[in-house]
N, C-alpha and C positions, 0 to 999 in steps of 0.2 A: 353776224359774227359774235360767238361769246368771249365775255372777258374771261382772264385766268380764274380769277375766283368763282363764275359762272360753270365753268370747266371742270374746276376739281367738284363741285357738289353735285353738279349731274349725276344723277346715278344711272339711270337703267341706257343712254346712251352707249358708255364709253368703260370699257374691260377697264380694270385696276389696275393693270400693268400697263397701258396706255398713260393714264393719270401719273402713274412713280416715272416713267420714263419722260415724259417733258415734262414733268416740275424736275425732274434733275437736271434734263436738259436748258432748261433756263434757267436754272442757277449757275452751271458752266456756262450759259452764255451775259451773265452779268458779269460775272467772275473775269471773263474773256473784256468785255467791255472797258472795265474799270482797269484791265493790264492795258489796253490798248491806247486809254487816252493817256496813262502815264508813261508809256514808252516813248523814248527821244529819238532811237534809232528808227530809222524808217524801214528797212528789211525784216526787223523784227515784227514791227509793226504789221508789215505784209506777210510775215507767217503767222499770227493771230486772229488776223483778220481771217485767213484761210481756215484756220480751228473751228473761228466761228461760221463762218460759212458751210461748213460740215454740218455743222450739229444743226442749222437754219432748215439744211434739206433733209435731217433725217424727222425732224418735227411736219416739214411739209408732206413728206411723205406718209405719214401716220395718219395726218388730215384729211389727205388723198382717202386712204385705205379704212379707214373710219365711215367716212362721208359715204365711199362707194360699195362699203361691206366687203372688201377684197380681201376673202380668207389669205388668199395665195401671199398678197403687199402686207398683211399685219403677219401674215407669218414668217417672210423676207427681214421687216424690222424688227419682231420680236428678236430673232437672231442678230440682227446688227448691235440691238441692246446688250447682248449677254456677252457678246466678243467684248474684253481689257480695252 
């Protein structure tokens, strides 16, 4: 497994818009972390958590589609990227 920073300097692995899409993605999910420990309510807390769990699968699936060359999966999350 490589680290983050092994990750972003790779070059000829991993498309550029793969790279900008989980380094954003895990800045929302620190972002998401640091609300969660400081949240008191508990509900809330389980709709953050949920946020983050989102954005957990959409990293996994990039990993998936990366790993296995899946024009079809990198072009499903290309599209999940662009969606607000």
């Amino acid at each position: 497994m490589l680290t983050f920073k092994e990750f972003i300097t790779e070059r000829r692995r991993y498309p550029i818009w793969v790279k900008l899409t989980v380094g954003t993605i895990v800045l929302r999910i620190r972002g998401l972390s640091k609300r969660i420990e400081q949240e008191k309510d508990p509900i809330e807390q389980n709709k953050l958590i949920s946020q983050q769990n989102k954005l957990l699968s959409y990293i996994t699936g990039l990993g998936i589609g990366v790993g296995t060359q899946d024009k079809n999966l990198l072009s499903l999350m290309k599209r999940f990227n662009s969606k607000p």
